[in-house]
Backbone as CSV, one residue per row, in Angstrom:
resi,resn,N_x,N_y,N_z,CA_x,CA_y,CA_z,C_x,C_y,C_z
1,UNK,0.820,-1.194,0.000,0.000,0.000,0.000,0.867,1.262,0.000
2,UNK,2.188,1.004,0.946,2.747,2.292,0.681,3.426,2.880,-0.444
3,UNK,3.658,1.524,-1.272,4.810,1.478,-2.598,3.368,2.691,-3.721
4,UNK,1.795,1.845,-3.213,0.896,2.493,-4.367,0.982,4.083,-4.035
5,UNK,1.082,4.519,-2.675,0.748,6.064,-2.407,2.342,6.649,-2.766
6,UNK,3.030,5.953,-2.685,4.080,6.483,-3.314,4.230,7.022,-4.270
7,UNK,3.952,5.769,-5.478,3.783,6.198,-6.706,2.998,7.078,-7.240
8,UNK,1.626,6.956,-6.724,0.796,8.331,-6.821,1.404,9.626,-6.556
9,UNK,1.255,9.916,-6.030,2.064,11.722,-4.956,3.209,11.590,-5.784
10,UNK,4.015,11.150,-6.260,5.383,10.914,-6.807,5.694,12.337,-8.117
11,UNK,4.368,12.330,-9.182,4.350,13.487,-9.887,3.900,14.897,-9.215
12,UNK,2.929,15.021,-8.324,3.146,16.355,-7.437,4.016,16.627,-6.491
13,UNK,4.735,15.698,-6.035,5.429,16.532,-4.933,6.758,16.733,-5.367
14,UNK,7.324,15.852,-6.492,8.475,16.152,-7.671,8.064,17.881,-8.257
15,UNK,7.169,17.910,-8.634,6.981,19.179,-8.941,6.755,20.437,-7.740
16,UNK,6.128,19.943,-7.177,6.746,21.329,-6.091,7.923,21.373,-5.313
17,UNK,8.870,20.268,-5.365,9.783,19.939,-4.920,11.035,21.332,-5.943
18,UNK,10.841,20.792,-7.578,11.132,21.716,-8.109,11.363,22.797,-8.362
19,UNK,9.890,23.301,-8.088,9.132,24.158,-7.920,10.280,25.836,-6.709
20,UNK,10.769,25.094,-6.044,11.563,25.782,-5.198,12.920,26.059,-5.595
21,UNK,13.125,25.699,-6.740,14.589,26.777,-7.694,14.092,27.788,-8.150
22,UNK,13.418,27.645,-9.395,13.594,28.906,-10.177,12.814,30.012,-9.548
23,UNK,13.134,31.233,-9.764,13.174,32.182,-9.731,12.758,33.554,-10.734
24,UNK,12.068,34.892,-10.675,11.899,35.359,-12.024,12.272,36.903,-11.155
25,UNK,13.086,37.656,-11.895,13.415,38.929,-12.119,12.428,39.920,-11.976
26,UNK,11.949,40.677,-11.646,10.742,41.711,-11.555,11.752,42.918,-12.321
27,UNK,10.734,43.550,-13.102,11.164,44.792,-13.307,12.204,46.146,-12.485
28,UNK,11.570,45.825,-11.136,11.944,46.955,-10.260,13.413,46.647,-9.634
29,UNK,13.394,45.555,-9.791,15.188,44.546,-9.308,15.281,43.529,-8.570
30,UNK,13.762,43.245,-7.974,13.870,42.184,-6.879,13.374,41.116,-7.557
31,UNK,13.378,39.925,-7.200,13.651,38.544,-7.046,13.112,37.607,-6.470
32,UNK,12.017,36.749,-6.444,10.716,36.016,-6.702,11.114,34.770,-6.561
33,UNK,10.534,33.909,-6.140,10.847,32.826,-6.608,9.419,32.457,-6.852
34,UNK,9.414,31.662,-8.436,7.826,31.868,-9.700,6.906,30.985,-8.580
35,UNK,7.563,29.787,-8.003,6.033,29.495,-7.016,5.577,30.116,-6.138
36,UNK,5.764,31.366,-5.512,5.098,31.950,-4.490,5.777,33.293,-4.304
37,UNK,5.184,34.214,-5.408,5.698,35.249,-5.087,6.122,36.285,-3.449
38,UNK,5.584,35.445,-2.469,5.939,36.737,-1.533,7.251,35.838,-1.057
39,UNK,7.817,35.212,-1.731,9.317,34.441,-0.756,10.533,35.626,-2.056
40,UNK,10.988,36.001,-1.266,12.457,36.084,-1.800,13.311,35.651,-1.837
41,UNK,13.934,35.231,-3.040,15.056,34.696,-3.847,16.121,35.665,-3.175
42,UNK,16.286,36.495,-2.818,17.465,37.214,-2.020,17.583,37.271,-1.185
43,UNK,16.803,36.524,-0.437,16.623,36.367,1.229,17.656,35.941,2.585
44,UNK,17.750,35.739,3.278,18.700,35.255,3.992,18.436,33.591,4.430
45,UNK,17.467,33.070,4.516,16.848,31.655,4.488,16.898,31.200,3.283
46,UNK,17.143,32.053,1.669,16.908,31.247,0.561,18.026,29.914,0.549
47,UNK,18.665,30.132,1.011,20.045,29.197,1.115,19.544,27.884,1.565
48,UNK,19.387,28.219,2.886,19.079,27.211,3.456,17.373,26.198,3.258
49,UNK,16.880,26.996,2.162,15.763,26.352,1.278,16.117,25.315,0.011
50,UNK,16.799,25.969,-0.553,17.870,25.357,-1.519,18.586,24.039,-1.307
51,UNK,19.299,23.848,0.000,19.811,22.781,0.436,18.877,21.436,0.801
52,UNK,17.362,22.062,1.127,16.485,21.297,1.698,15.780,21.053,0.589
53,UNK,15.651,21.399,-0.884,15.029,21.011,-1.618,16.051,20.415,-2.514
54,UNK,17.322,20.046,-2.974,18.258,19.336,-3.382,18.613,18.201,-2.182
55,UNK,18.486,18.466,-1.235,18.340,16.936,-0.464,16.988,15.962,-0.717
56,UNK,15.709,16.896,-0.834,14.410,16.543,-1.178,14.124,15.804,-2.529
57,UNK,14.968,16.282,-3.657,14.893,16.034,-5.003,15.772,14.597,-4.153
58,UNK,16.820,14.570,-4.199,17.586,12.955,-3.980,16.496,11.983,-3.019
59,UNK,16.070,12.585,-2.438,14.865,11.499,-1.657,13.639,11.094,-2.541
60,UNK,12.948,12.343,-3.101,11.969,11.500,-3.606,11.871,11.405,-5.104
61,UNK,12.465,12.847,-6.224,12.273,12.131,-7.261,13.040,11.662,-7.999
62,UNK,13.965,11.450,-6.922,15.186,10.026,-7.641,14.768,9.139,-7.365
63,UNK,14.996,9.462,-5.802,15.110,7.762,-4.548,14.041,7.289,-4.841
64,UNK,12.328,7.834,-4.709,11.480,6.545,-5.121,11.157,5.914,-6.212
65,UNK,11.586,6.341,-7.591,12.090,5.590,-8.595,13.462,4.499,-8.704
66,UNK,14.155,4.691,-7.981,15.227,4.084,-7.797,14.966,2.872,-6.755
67,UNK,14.048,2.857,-6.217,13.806,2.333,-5.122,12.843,0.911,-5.272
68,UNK,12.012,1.863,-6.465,10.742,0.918,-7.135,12.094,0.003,-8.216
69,UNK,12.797,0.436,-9.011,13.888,-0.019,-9.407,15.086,-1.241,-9.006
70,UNK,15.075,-1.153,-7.654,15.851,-1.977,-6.973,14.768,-2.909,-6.446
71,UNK,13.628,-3.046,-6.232,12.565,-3.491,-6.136,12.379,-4.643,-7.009
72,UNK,12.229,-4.062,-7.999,11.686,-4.865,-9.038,13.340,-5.828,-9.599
73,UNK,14.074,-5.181,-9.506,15.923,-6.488,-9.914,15.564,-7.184,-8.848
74,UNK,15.198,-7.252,-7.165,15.917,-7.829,-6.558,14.598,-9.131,-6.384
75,UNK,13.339,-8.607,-6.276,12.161,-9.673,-7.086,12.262,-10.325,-8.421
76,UNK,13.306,-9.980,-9.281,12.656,-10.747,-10.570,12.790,-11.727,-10.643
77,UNK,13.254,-12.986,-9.516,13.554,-14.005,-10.364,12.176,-14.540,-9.689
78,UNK,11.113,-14.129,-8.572,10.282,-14.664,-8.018,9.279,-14.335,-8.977
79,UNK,9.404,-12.940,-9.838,7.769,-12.671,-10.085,8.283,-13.336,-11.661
80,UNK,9.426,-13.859,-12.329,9.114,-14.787,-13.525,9.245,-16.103,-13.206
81,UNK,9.058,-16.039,-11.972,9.152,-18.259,-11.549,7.585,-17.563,-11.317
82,UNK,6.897,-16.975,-10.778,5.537,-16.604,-10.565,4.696,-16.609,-12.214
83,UNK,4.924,-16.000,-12.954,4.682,-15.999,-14.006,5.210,-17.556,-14.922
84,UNK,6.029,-17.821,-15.200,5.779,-19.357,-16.092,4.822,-20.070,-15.302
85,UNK,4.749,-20.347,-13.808,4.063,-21.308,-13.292,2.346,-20.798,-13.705
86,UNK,2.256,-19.542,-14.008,1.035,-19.603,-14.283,0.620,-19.795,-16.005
87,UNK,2.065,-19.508,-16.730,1.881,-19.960,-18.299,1.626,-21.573,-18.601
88,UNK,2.187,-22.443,-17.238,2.088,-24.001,-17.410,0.767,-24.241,-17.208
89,UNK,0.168,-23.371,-16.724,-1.520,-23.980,-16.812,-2.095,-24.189,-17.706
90,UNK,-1.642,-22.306,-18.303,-2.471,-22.517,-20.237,-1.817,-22.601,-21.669
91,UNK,-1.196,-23.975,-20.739,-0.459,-24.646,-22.102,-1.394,-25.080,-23.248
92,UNK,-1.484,-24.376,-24.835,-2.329,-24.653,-25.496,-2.005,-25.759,-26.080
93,UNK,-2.983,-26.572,-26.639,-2.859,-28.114,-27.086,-3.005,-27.198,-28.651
94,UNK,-2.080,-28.791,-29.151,-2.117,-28.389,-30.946,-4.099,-27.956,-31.718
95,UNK,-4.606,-28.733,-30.722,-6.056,-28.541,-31.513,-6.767,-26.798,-31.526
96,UNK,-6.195,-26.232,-30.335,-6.443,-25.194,-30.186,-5.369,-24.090,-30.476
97,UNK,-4.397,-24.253,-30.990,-3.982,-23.510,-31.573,-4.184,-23.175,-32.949
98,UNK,-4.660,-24.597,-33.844,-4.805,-24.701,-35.083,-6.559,-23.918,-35.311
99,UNK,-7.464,-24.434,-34.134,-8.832,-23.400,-33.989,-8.531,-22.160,-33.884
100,UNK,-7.314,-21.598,-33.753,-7.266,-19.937,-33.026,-6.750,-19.502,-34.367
101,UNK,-5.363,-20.069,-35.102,-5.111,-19.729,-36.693,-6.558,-19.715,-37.780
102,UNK,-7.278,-20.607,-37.078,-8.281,-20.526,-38.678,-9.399,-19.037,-38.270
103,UNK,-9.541,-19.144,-36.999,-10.094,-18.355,-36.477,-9.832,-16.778,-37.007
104,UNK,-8.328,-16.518,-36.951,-7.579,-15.442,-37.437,-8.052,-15.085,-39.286
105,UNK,-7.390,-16.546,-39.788,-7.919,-16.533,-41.065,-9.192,-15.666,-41.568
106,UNK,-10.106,-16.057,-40.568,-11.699,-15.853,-41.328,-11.485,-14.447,-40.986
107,UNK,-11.709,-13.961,-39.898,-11.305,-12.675,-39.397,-10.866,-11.402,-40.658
108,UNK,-9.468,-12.342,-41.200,-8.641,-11.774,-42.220,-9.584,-11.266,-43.447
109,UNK,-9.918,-12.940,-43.761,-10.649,-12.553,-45.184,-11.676,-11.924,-45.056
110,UNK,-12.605,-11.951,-43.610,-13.640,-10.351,-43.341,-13.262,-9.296,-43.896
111,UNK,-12.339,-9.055,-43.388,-11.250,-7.940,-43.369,-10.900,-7.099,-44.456
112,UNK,-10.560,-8.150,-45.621,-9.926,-7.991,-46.616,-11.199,-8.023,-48.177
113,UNK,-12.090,-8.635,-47.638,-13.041,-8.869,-48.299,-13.576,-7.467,-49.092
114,UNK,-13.926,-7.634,-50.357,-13.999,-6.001,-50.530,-15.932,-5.618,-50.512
115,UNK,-16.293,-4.749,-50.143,-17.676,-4.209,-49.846,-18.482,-3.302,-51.111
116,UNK,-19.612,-3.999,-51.002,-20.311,-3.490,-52.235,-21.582,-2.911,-51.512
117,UNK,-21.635,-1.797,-52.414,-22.571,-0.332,-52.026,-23.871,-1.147,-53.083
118,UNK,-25.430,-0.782,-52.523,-26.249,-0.604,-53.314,-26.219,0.999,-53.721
């Protein structure tokens, strides 16, 4: 459950995570930062915002991709022994494969068949 809320929240909080670099110029000389204009980019805390949102970016929108990543290498050999054991069930017999080709066939020549207008 936590891996799913992860992944969810994962595109908003990457973006406001972001969201806390850039910056836009005002006419008059001062210095904005574009998500919330009343913070200043010249501030004496901007620093120490900066550090907390480049530690933030390595936590979440690296680390929980990286994470789901190491996840999934260090499971794979369970979830494809999980997977053939469920392909050995629907092992198709020759009769039904040869029903599923003709099947295709007719399909085709539907398909291909050409259509006449009154």
């Amino acid at each position: 459950m936590i891996l799913i809320v992860a992944y969810l929240v994962l595109p908003t909080v990457s973006t406001m995570i972001i969201g806390l670099f850039p910056c836009d110029d005002l006419l008059n000389g001062e210095v904005f930062l574009r998500a919330d204009y009343s913070i200043s980019c010249l501030a004496a805390d901007r620093e120490g915002m900066e550090v907390f949102a480049i530690v933030a970016v390595a936590v979440y929108p690296v680390g929980i991709p990286m994470t789901f990543a190491s996840l999934l290498v260090w499971f794979k050999k369970s979830i494809v022994a999980e997977g053939a054991e469920e392909e050995e069930g629907k092992v198709k017999t020759g009769d039904e494969e040869e029903e599923q080709e003709r099947e295709g066939e007719e399909v085709t020549a539907k398909v291909r068949r050409p259509h006449t207008y009154s």
